[in-house]
C-alpha positions as CSV (number, residue, x, y, z in Angstrom):
1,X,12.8,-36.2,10.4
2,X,10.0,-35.0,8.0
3,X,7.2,-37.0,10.0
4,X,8.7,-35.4,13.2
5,X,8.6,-32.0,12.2
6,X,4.3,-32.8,10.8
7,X,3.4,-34.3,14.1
8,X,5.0,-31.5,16.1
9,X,2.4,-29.2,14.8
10,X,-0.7,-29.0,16.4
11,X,-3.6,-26.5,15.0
12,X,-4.0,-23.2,16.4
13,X,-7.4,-22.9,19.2
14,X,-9.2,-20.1,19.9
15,X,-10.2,-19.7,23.8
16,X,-13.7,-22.2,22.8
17,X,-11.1,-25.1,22.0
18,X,-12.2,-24.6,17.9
19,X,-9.3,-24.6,15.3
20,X,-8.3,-21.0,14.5
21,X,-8.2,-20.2,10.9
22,X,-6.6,-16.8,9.7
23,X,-8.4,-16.6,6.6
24,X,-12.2,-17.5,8.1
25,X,-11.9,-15.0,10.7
26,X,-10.9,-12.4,8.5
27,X,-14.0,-13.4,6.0
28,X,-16.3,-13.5,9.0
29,X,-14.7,-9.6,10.0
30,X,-14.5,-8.5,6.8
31,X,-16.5,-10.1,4.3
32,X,-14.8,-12.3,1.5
33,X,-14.3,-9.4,-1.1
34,X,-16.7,-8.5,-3.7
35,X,-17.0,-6.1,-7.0
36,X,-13.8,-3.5,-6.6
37,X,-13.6,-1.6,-9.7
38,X,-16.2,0.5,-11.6
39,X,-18.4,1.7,-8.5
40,X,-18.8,5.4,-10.0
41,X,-19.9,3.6,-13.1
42,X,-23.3,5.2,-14.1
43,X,-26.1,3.4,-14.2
44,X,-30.0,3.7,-15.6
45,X,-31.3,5.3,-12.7
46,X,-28.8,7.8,-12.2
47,X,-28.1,8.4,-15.8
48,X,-32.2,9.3,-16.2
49,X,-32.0,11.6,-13.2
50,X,-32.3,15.5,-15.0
51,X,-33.4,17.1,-11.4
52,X,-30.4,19.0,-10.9
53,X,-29.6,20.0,-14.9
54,X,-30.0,23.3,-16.1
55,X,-29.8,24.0,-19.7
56,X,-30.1,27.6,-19.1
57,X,-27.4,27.2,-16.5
58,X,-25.1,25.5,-19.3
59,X,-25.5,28.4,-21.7
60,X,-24.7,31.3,-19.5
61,X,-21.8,29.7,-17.3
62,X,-23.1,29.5,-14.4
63,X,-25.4,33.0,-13.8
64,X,-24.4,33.5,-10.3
65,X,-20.9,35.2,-10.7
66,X,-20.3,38.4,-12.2
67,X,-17.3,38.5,-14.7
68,X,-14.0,40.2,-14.0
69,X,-13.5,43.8,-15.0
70,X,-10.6,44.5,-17.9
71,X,-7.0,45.4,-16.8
72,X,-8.1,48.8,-17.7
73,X,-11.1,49.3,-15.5
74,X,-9.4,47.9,-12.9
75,X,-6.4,50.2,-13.0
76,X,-9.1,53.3,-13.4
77,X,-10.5,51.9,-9.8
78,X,-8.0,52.4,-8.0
79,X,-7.2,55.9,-8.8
């Protein structure tokens, strides 16, 4: 029964007559994988890179934004 059941299975064909295998034509869509963890992971180049850091920036927080007034002032601006 066993030899039956082997010989009844032919291998799968594409339309070109070649043997269809799942796993090759998801490696030739895909690619087979490659490096998935760590690839925010700093390296020499970008570690080096001080263009956009401002020391100056750093020590005041920022610059840009003026700081809230107290609860005080604010209630006096409403009046």
């Amino acid at each position: 029964m066993e030899e039956e059941l082997s010989t009844n299975k032919k291998p799968r064909t594409d339309r070109d007559g070649k043997t269809f295998n799942k796993r090759s034509q998801k490696d030739a869509k895909y690619g087979h994988g490659g490096k998935k963890r760590f690839k925010k992971s700093g390296d020499a180049m970008s570690s080096g890179d001080l263009s956009g850091f401002s020391s100056k920036k750093m020590k005041t927080g920022g610059g840009g934004a003026k700081k809230r007034p107290g609860k005080a002032r604010r209630a006096g601006a409403k009046r």
